[in-house]
N, C-alpha and C positions, 0 to 999 in steps of 0.2 A: 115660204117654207125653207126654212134653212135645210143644206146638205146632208141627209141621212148619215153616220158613219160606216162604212165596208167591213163588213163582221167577218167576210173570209180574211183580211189582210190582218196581220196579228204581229204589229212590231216587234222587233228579238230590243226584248227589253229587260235588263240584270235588275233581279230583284235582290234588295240588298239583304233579306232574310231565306232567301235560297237556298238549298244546299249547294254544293260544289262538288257536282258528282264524278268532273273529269278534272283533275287538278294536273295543270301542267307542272314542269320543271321547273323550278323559281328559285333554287338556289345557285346564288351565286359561284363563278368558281372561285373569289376570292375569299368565298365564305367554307368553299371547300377545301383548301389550302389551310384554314386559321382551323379546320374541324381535324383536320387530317393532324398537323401541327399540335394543337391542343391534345388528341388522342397520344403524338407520339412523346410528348411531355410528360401527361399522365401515367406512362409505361415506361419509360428514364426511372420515373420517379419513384413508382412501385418494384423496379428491379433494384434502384438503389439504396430501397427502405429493405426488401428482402436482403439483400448484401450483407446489410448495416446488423440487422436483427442473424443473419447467419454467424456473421465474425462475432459477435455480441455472445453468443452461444459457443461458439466455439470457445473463446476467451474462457466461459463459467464454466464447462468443462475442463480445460485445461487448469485452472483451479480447482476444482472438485479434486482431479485426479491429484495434482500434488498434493494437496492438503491432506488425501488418502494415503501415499504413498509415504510423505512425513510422518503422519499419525502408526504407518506400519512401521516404519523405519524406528518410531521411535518404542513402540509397544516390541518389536525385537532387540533393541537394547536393553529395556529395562529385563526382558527374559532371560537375555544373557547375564546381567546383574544377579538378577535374585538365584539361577543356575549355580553361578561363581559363588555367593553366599550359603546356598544348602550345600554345594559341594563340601566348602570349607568345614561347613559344621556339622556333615558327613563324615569327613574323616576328622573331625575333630573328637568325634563319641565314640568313631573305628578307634582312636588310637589309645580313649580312655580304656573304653571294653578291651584292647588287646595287653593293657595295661597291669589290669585286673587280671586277665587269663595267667600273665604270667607272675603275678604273685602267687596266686593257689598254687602254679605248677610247681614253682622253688617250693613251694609249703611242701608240698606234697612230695617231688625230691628228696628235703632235706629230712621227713619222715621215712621213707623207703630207706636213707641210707642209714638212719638209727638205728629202724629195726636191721638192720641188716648186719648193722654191725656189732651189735647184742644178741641177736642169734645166730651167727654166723652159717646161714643155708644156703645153697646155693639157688634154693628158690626166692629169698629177701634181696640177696645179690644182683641176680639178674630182674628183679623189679625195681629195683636201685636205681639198677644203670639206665632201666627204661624208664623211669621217674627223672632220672636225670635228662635225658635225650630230649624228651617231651619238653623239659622246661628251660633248655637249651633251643629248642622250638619258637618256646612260645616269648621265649628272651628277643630271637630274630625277628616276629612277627608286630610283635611292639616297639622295636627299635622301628623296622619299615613306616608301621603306623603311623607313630610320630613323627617319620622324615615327609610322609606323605601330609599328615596334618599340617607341618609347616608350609611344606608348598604350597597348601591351598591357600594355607592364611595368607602368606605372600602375594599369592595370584588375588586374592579378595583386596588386601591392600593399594594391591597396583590397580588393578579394574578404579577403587573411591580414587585412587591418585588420576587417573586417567579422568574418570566423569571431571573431577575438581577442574584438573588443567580443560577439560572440553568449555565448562564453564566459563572458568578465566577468559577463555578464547574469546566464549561470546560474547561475552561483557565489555572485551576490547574493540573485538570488531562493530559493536553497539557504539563505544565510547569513538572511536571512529568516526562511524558514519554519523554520531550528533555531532563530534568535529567537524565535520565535512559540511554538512547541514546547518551548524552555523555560520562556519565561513560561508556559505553560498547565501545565506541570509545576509551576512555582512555584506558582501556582493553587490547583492539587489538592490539594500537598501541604499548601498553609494551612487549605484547604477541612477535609481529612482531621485536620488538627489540633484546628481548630475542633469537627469534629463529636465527636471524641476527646474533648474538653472540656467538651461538654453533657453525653456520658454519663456522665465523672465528676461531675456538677455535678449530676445528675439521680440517681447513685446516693446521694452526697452527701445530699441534700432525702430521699428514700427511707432512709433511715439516720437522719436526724434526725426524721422522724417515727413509725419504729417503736420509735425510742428515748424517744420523749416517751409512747407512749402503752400502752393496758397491757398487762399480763400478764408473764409470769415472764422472768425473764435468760436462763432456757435456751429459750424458745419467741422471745426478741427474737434471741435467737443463731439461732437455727434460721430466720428469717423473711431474716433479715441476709446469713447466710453464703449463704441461696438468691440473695438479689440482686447481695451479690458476685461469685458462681461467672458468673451468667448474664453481667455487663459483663464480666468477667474473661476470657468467651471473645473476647470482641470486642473488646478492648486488648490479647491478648498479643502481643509484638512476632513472635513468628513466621506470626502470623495476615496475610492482606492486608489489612485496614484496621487494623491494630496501630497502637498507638504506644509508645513505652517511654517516653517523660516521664508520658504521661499512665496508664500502666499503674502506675508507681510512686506516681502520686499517689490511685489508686484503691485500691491497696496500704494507704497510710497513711492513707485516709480507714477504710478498714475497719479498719485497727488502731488509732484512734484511739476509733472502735464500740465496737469489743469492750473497750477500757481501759472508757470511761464506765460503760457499762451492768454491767463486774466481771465478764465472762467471762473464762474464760481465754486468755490470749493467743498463741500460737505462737510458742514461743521462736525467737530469731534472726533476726528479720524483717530482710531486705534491703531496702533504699532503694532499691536499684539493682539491673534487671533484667540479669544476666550468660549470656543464655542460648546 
C-alpha cells in the first residue's frame, strides 16, 4: 500500500488564476524616472501650447483693437468732412437769404424816401432815414454773409485738397512698398538661384571626386546616382526651391559622370525640363 498523502501539510503553491491580494512594489525606479520625465514633458508641453494660444489671442486682439480704432479714426474723418460741407452750404443759403433781406430793405428804403419826398412830413422823413439805416443793415449783414460763405467754400475746398493729397500719399506709399516688395522678390529669386548653383557646383566637385577615386564603375555609379537622386530632389522645378536652369545642368553634369567613368547612360536625356 502506497504512502497515504499528509492532508495537514498544504504546499504554499501560486495559483496562476489567484487573485493578488498583496501586490508588492514592482516598479521600477528607472521606470520612475521615464514616468516622472514623461509627466514633466507632458507639462512643458501644455504650458507651451497655453503660451502659444495666449500670445495667439493677444495678437487678435491687438488687431481687433486697431482695426476699431482705424474704423473710428476713419468714421471721424469723414464727420469732420460732411461737417465742412453742411457748414459751407450753411452759409452758402445764410448768405443767399441775407442777400434777399437786403434787397427788400433798399426796396423798401428807396420807397420811404419817395414818399418822403413827395410829402414832405416829418413823419415820411424820419421813416426814410429809418428805411435807410435798416438797409444799410442789412447791406452789412450780406456783405458779412458772403465773406463768411466764402470761407466756407474755401475751408470745403482745402478739406477735397487735403483728402486728395491724403490719397496721393497712400497710393505712393502703396507704390513703395510694391517697389520694395518687388525688389525683395528680385532678391530671393537671385538668392534662390545662387543657392541652386552651389548645389550644382557642390554636386559637380562630389562627382569629380568619386570619379577620380577607386573602386569599380558600378560602385562609382551607385555612389553618384545616390548624390544625384538627393540634389535632384531639391532642383526639380516643381519642388519650392526648384530651379529648372539649374536642374538641367545638374542633369548634364551627371550625364557627363556616367559617360567618363563608361556606365551606362540613359538613353534620351533631355536638356530641357518639360514638366
Amino acid at each position: 500500500m502506497t504512502q497515504a498523502p499528509n492532508l495537514d501539510f498544504v504546499p504554499n503553491v501560486e495559483m496562476p488564476n489567484a487573485p493578488n491580494l498583496v501586490r508588492p512594489n514592482t516598479v521600477r525606479p528607472n521606470t520612475v524616472r521615464q514616468l516622472r520625465a514623461r509627466a514633466e514633458f507632458h507639462a512643458r508641453m501644455a504650458n507651451r501650447e497655453a503660451k502659444i494660444k495666449a500670445e495667439e489671442k493677444a495678437r487678435e486682439t491687438a488687431i481687433r483693437n486697431a482695426v476699431k480704432k482705424a474704423a473710428a479714426k476713419k468714421a471721424e474723418e469723414k464727420a469732420r468732412e460732411k461737417a465742412i460741407k453742411n457748414a459751407a452750404k450753411k452759409a452758402e443759403e445764410n448768405a443767399r437769404q441775407e442777400a434777399v433781406n437786403r434787397s427788400k430793405a433798399e426796396a423798401t428804403a428807396a420807397k420811404a424816401a419817395a414818399r418822403a419826398k413827395r410829402e414832405e412830413s416829418n413823419r415820411n422823413i424820419a421813416a426814410a432815414k429809418k428805411a435807410a439805416e435798416n438797409a444799410k443793415k442789412a447791406a452789412e449783414k450780406a456783405k458779412k454773409a458772403a465773406e463768411n460763405a466764402e470761407k466756407a467754400k474755401k475751408a470745403a475746398e482745402n478739406a477735397e485738397k487735403a483728402k486728395k493729397a491724403k490719397k496721393a500719399a497712400e497710393n505712393a506709399e502703396k507704390a513703395k512698398k510694391a517697389k520694395k516688395a518687388a525688389e525683395n522678390a528680385e532678391k530671393a529669386k537671385k538668392a534662390k538661384k545662387l543657392a541652386a548653383n552651389a548645389i550644382v557646383k557642390n554636386v559637380d566637385n562630389k562627382l569629380k571626386v568619386i570619379k577620380n577615386g577607386p573602386g569599380s564603375k558600378e560602385n562609382k555609379n551607385k555612389l553618384g546616382t545616390k548624390v544625384y537622386r538627393k540634389a535632384s530632389l531639391k532642383l526639380h522645378p516643381q519642388r519650392p526651391d526648384g530651379n529648372n536652369e539649374s536642374f538641367v545642368k545638374l542633369g548634364k553634369a551627371f550625364h557627363n559622370f556616367q559617360s567618363e567613368i563608361g556606365t551606362k547612360v540613359t538613353a534620351g536625356f533631355n536638356e530641357t525640363w518639360t514638366g
